[in-house]
KOLTIPA-688834 format. One record per residue: residue in three letters; x, y, z of N, C-alpha, C, O in turn; residue number from 1. Coordinates in nm, 3 decimals, decimal comma. Layout:
! KOLTIPA-688834
<site rest="ALA" n_x="X" n_y="Y" n_z="Z" ca_x="X" ca_y="Y" ca_z="Z" c_x="X" c_y="Y" c_z="Z" o_x="X" o_y="Y" o_z="Z" nr="NUM"/>
...
END
This chain:
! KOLTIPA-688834
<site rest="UNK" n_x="-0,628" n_y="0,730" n_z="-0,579" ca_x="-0,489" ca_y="0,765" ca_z="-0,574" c_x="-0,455" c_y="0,827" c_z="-0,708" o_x="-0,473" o_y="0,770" o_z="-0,815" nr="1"/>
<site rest="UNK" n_x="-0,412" n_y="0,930" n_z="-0,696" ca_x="-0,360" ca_y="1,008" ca_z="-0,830" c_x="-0,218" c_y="1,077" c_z="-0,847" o_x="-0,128" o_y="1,027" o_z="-0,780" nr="2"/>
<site rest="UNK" n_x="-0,196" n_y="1,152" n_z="-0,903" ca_x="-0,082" ca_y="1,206" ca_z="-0,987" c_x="0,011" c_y="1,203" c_z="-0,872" o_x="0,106" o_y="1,124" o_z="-0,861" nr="3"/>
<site rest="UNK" n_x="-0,025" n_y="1,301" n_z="-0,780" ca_x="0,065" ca_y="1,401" ca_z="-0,690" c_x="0,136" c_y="1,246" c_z="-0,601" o_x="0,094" o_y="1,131" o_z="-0,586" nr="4"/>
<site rest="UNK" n_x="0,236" n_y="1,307" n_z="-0,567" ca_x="0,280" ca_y="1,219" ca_z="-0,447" c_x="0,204" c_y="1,258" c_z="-0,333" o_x="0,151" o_y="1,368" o_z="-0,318" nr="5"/>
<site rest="UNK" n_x="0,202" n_y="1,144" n_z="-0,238" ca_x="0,076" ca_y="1,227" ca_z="-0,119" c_x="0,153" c_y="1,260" c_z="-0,036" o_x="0,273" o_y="1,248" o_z="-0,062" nr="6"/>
<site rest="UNK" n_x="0,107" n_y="1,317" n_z="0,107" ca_x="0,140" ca_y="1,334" ca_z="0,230" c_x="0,257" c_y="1,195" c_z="0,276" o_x="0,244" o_y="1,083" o_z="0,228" nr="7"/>
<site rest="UNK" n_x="0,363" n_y="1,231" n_z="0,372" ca_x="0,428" ca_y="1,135" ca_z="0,443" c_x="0,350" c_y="1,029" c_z="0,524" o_x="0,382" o_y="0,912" o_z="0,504" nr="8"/>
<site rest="UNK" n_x="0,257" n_y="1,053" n_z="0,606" ca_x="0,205" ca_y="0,933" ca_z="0,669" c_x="0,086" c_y="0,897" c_z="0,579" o_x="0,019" o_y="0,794" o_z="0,586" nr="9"/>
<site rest="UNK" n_x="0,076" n_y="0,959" n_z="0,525" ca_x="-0,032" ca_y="0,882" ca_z="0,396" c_x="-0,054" c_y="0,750" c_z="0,398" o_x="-0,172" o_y="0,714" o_z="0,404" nr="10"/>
<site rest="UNK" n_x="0,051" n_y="0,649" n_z="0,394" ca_x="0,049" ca_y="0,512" ca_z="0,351" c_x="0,017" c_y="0,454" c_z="0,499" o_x="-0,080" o_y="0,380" o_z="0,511" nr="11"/>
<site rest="UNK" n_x="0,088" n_y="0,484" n_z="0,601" ca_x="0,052" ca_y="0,418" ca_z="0,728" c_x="-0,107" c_y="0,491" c_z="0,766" o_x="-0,172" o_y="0,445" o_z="0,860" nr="12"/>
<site rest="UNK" n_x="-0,139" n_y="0,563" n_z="0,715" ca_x="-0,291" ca_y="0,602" ca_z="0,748" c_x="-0,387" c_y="0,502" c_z="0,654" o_x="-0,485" o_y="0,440" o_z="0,695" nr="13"/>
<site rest="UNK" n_x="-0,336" n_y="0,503" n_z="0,524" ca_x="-0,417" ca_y="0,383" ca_z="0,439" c_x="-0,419" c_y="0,232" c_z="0,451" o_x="-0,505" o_y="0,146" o_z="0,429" nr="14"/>
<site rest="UNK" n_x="-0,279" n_y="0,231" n_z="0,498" ca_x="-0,226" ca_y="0,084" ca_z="0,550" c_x="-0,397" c_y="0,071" c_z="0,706" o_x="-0,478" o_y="-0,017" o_z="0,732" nr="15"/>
<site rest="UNK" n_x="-0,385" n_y="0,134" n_z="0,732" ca_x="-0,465" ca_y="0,118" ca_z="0,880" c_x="-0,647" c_y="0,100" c_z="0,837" o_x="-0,736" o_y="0,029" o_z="0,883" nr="16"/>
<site rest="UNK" n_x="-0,642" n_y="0,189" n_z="0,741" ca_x="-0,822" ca_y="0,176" ca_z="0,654" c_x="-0,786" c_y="0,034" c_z="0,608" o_x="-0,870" o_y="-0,048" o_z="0,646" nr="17"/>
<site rest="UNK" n_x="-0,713" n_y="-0,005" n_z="0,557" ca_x="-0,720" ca_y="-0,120" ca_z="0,447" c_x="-0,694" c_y="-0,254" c_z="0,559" o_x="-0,757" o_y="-0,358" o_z="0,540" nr="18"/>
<site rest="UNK" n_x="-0,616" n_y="-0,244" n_z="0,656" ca_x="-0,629" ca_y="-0,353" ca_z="0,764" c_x="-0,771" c_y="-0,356" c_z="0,857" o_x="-0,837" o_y="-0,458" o_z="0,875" nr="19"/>
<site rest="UNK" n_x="-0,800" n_y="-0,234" n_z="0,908" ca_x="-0,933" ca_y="-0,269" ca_z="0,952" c_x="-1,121" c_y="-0,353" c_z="0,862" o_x="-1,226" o_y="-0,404" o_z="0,899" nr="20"/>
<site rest="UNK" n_x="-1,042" n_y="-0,310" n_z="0,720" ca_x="-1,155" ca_y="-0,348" ca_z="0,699" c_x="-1,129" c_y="-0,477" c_z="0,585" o_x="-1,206" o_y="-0,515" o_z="0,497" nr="21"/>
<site rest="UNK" n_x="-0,998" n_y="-0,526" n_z="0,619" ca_x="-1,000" ca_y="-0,633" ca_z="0,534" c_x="-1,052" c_y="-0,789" c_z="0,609" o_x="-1,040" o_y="-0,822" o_z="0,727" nr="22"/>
<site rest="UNK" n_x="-1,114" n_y="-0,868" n_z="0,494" ca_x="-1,186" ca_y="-0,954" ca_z="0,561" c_x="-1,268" c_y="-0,914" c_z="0,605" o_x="-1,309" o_y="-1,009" o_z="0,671" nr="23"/>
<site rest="UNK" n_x="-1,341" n_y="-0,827" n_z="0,624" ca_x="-1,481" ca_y="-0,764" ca_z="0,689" c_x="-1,588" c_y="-0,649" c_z="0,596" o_x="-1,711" o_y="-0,649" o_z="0,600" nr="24"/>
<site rest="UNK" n_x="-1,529" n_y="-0,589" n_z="0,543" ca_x="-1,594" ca_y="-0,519" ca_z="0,419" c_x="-1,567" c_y="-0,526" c_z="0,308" o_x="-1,466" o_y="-0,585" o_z="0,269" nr="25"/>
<site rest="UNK" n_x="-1,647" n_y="-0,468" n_z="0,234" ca_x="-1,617" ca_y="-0,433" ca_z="0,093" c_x="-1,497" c_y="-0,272" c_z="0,065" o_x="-1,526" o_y="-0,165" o_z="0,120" nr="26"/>
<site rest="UNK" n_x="-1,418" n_y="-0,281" n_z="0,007" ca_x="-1,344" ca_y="-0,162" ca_z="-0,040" c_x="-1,364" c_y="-0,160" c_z="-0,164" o_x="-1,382" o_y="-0,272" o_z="-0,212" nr="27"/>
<site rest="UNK" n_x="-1,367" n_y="-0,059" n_z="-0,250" ca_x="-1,354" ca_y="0,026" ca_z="-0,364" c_x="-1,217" c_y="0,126" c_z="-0,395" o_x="-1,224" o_y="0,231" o_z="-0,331" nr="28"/>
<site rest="UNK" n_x="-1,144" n_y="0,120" n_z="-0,446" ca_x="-1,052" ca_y="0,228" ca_z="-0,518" c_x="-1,044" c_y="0,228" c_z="-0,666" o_x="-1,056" o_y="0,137" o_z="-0,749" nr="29"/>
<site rest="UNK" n_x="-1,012" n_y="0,401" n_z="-0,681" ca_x="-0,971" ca_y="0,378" ca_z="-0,829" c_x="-0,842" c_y="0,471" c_z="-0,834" o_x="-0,845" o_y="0,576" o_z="-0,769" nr="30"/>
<site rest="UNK" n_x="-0,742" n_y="0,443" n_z="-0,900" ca_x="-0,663" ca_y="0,511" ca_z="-0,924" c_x="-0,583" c_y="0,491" c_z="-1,121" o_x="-0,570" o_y="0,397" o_z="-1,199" nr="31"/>
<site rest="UNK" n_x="-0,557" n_y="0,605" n_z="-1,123" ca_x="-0,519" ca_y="0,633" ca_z="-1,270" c_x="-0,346" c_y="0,606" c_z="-1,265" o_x="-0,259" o_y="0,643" o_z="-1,343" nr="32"/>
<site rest="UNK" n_x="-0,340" n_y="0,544" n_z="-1,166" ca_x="-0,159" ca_y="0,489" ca_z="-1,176" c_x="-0,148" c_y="0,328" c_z="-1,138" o_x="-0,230" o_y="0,260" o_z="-1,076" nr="33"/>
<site rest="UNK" n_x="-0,025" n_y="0,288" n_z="-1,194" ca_x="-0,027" ca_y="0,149" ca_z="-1,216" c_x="-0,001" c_y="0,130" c_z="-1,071" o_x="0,024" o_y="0,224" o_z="-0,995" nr="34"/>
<site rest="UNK" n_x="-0,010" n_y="-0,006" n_z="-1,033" ca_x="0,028" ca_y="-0,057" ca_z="-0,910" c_x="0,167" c_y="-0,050" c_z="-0,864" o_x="0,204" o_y="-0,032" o_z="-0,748" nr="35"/>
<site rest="UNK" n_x="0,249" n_y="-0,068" n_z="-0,981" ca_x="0,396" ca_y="-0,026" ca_z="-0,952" c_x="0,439" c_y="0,072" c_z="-0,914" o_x="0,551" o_y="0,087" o_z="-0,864" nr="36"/>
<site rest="UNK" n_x="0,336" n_y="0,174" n_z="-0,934" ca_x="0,389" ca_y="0,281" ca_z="-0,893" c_x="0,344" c_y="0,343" c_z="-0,756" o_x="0,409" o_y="0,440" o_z="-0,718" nr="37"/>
<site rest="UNK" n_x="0,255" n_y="0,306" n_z="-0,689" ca_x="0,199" ca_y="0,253" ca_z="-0,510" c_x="0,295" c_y="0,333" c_z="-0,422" o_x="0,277" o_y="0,443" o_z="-0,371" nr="38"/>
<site rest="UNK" n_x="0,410" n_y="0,243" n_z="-0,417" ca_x="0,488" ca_y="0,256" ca_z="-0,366" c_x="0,573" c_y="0,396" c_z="-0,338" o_x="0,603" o_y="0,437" o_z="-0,225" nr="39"/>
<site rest="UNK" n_x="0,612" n_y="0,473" n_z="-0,484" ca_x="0,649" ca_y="0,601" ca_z="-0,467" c_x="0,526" c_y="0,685" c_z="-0,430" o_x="0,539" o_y="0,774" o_z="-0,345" nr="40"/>
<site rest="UNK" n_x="0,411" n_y="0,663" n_z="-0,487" ca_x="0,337" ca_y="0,738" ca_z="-0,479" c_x="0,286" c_y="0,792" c_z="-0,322" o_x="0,240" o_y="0,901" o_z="-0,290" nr="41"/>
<site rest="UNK" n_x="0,315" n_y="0,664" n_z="-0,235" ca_x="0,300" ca_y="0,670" ca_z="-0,155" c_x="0,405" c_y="0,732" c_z="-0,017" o_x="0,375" o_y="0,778" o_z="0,093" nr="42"/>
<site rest="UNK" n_x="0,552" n_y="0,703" n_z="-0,094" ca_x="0,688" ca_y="0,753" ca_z="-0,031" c_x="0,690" c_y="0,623" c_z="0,064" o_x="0,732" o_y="0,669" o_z="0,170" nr="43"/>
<site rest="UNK" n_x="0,674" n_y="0,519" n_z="0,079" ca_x="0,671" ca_y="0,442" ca_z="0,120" c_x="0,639" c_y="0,303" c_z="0,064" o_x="0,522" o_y="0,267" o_z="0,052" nr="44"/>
<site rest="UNK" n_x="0,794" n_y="0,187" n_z="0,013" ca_x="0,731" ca_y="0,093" ca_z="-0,054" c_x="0,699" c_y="-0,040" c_z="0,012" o_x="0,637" o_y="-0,138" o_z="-0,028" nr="45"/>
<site rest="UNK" n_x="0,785" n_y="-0,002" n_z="0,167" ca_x="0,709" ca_y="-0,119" ca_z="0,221" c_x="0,537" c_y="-0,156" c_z="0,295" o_x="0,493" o_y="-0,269" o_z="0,321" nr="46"/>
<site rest="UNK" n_x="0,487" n_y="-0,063" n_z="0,309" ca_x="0,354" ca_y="0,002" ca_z="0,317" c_x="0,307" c_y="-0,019" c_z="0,202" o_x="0,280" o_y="-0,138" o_z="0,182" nr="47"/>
<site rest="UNK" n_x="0,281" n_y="0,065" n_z="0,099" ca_x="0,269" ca_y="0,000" ca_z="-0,037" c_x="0,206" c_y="-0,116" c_z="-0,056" o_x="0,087" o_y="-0,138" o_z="-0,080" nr="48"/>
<site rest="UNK" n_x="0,363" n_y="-0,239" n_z="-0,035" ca_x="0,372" ca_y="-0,344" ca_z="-0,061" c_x="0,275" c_y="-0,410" c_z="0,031" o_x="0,185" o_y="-0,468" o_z="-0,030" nr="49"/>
<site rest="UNK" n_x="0,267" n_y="-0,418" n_z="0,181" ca_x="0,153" ca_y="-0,446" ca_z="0,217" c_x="0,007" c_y="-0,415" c_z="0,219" o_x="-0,080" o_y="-0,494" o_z="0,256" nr="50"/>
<site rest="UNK" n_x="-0,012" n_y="-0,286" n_z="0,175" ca_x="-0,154" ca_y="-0,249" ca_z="0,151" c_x="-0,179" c_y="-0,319" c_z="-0,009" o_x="-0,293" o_y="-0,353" o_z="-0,038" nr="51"/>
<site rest="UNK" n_x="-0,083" n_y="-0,335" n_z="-0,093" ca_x="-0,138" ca_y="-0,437" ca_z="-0,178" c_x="-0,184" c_y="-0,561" c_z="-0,140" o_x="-0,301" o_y="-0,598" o_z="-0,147" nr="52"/>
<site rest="UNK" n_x="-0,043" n_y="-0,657" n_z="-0,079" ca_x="-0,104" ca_y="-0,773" ca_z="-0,021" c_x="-0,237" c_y="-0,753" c_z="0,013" o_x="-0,313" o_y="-0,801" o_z="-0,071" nr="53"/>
<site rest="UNK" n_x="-0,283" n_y="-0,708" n_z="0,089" ca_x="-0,445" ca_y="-0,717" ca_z="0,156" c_x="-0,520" c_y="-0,663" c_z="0,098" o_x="-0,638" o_y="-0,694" o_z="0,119" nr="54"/>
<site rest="UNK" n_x="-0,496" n_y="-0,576" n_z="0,014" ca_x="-0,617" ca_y="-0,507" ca_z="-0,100" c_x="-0,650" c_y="-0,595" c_z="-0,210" o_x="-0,763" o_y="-0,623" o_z="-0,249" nr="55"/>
<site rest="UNK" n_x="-0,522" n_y="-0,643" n_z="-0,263" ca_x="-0,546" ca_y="-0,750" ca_z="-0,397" c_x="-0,601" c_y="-0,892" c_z="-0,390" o_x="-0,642" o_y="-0,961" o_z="-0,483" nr="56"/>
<site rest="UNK" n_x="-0,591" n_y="-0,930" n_z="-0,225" ca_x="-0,656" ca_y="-1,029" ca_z="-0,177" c_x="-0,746" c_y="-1,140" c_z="-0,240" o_x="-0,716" o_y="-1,248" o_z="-0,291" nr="57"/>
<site rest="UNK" n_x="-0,852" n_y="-1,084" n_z="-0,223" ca_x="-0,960" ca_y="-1,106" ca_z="-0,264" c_x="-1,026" c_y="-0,995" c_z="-0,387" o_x="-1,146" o_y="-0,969" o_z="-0,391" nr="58"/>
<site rest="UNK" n_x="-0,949" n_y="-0,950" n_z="-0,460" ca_x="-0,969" ca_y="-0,829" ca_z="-0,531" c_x="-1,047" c_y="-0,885" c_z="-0,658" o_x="-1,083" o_y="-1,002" o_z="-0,665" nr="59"/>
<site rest="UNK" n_x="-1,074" n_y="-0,781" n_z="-0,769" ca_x="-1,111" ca_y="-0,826" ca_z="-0,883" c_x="-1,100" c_y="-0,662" c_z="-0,931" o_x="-1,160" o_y="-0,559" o_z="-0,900" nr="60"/>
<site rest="UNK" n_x="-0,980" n_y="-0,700" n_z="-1,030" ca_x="-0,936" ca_y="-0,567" ca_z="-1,046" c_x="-1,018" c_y="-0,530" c_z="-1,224" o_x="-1,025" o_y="-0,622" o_z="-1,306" nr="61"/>
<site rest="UNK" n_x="-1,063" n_y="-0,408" n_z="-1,252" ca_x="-1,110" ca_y="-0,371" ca_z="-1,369" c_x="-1,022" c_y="-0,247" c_z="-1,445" o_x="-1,020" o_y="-0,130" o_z="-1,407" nr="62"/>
<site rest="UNK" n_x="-0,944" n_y="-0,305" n_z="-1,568" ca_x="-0,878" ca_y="-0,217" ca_z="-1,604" c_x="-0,950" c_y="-0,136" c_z="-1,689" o_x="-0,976" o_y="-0,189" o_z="-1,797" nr="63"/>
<site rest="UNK" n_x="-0,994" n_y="-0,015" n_z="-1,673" ca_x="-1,043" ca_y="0,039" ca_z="-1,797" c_x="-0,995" c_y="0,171" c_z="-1,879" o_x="-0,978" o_y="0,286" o_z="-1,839" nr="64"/>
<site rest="UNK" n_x="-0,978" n_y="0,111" n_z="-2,016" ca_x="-0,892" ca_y="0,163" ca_z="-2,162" c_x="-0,955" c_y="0,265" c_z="-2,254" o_x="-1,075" o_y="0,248" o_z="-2,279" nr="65"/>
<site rest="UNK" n_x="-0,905" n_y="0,349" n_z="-2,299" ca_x="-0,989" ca_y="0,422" ca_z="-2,378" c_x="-1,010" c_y="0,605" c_z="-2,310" o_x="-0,963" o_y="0,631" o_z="-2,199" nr="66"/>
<site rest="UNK" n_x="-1,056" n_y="0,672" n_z="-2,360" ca_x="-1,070" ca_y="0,793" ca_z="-2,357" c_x="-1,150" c_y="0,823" c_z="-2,249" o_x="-1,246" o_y="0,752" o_z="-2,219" nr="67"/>
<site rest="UNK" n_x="-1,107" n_y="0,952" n_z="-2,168" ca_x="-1,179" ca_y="0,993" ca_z="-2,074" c_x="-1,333" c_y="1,014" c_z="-2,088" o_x="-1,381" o_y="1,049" o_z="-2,196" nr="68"/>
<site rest="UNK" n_x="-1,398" n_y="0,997" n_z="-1,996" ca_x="-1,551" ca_y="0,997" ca_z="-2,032" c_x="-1,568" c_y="1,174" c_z="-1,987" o_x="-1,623" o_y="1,260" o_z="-2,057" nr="69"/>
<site rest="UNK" n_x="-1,513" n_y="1,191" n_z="-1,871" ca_x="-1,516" ca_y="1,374" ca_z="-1,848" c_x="-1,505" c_y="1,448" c_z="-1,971" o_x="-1,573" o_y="1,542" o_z="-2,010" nr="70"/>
<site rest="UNK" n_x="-1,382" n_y="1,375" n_z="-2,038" ca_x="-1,334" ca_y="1,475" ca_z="-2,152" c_x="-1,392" c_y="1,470" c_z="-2,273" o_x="-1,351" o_y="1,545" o_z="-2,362" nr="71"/>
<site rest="UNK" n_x="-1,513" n_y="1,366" n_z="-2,300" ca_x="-1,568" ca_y="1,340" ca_z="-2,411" c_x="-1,587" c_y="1,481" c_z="-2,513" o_x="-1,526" o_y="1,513" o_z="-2,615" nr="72"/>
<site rest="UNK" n_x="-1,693" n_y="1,545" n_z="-2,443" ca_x="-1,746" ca_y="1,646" ca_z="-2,474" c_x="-1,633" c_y="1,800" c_z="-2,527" o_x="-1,643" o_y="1,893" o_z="-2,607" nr="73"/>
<site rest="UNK" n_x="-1,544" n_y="1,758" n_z="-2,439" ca_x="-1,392" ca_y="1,869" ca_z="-2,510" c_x="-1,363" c_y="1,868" c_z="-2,619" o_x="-1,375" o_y="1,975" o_z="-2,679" nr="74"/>
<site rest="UNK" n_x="-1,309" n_y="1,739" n_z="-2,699" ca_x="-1,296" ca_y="1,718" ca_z="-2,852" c_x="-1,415" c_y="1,805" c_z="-2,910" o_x="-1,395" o_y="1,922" o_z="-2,942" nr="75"/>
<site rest="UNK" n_x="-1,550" n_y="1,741" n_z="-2,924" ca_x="-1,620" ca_y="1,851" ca_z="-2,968" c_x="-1,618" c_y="1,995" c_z="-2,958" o_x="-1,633" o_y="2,047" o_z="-3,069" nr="76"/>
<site rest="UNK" n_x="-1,607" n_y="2,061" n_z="-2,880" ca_x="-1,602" ca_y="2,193" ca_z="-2,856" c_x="-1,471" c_y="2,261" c_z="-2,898" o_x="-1,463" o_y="2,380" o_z="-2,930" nr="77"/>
<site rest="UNK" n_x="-1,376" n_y="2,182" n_z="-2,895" ca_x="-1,225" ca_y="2,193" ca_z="-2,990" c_x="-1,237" c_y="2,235" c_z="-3,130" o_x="-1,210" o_y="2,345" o_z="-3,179" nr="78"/>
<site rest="UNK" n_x="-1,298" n_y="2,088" n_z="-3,207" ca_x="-1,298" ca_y="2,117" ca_z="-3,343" c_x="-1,420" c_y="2,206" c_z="-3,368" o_x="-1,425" o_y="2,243" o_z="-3,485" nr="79"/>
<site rest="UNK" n_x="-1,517" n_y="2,249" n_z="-3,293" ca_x="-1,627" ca_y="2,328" ca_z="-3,352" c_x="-1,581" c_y="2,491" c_z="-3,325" o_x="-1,633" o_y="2,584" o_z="-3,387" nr="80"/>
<site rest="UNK" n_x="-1,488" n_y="2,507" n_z="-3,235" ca_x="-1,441" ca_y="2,613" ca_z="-3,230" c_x="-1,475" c_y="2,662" c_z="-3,084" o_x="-1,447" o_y="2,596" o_z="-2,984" nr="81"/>
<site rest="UNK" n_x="-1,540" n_y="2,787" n_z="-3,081" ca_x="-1,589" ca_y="2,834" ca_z="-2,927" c_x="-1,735" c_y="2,800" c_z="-2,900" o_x="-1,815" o_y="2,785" o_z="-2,993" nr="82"/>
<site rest="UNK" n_x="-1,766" n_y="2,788" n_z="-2,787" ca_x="-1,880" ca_y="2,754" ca_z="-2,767" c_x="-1,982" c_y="2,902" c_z="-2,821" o_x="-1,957" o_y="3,023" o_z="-2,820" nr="83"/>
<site rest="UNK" n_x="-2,110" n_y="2,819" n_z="-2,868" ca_x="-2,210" ca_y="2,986" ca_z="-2,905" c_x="-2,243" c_y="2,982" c_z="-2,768" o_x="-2,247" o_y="2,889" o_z="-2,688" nr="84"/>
<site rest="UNK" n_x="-2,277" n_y="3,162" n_z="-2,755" ca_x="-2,323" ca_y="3,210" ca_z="-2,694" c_x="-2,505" c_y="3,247" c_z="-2,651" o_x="-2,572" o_y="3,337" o_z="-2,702" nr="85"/>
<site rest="UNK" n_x="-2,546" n_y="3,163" n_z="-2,560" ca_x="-2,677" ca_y="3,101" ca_z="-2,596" c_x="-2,769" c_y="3,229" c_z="-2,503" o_x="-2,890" o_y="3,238" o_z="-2,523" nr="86"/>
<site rest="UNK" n_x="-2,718" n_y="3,301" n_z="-2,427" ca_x="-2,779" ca_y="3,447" ca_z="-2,356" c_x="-2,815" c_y="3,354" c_z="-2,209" o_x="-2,917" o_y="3,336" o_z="-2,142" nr="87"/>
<site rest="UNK" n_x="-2,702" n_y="3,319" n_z="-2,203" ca_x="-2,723" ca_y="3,232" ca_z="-2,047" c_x="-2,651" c_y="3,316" c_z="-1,952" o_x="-2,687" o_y="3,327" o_z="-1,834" nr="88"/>
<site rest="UNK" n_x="-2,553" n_y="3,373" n_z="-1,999" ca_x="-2,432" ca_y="3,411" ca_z="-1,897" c_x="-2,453" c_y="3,583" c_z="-1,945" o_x="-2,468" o_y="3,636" o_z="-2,056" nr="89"/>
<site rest="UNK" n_x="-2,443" n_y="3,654" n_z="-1,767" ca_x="-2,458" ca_y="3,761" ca_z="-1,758" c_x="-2,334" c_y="3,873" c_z="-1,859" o_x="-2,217" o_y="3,856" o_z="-1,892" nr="90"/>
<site rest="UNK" n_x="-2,432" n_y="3,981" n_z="-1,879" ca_x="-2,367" ca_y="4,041" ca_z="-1,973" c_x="-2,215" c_y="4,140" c_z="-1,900" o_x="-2,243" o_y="4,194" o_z="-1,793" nr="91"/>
<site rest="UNK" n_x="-2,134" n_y="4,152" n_z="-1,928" ca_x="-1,955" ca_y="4,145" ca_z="-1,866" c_x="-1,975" c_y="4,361" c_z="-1,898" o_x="-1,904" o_y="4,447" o_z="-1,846" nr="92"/>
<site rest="UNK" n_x="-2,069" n_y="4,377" n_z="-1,975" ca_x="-1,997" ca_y="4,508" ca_z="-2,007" c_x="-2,067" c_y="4,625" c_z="-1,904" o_x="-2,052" o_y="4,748" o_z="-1,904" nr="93"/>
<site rest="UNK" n_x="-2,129" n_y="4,559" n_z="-1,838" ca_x="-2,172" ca_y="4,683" ca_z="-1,737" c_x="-2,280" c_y="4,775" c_z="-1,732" o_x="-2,329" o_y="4,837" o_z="-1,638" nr="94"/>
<site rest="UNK" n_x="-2,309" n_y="4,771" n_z="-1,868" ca_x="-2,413" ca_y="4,823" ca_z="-1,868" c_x="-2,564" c_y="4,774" c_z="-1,775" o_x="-2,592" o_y="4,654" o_z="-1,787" nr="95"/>
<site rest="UNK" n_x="-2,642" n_y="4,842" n_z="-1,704" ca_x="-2,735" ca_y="4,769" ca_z="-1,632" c_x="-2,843" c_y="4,856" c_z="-1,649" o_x="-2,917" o_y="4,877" o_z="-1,553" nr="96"/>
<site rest="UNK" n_x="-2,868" n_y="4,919" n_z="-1,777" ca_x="-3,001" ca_y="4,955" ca_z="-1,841" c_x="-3,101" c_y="4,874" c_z="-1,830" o_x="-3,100" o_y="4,752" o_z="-1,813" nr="97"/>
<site rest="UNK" n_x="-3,181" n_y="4,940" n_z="-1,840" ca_x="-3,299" ca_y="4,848" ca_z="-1,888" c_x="-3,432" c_y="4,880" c_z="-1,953" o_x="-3,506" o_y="4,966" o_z="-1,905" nr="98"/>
<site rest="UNK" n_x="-3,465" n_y="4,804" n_z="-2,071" ca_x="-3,536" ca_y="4,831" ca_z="-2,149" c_x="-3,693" c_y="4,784" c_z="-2,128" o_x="-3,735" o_y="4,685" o_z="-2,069" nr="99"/>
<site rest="UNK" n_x="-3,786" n_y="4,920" n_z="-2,217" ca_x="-3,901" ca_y="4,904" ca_z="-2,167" c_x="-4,016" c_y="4,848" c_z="-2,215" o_x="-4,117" o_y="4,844" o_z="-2,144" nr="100"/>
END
């Protein structure tokens, strides 16, 4: 679950994954928004509110803090400036000589 608000039946479609397989499987989610916020995210807080009930259940929730792991590698390439140019990426100017 992320940024955007989702679709309108969104929540009664998740509400329906999360009842069929509660008590019977394992579920996984991750989302980068607090639980409080479920509810809008979803446009629906009574839905929401029950797909928590049954998700948090038996849950074991892992909060994890700290800097993006995607974005690690950005900082570097920030402060070092532009990436060098290592003769990986085709040449842009058109020329399609070729030498002998």
């Amino acid at each position: 679950m992320g940024i955007k608000q989702l679709p309108k039946r969104s929540g009664e479609c998740l509400f329906e994954i999360i009842m069929r397989r509660y008590e019977t499987r394992s579920t996984m989610m991750t989302s980068n928004r607090p639980l409080e916020d479920w509810g809008k995210l979803l446009g629906d807080v009574p839905s929401a509110t029950a797909i928590l009930d049954r998700f948090l259940h038996h849950a074991e929730i892992l909060s994890i803090t700290g800097r993006s792991y995607r974005l690690k590698d950005r900082a570097a390439k920030d402060a070092g400036g532009k990436e060098k140019d290592r003769g990986d990426k085709p040449d842009k100017t058109g020329d399609d000589e070729k030498v002998a």
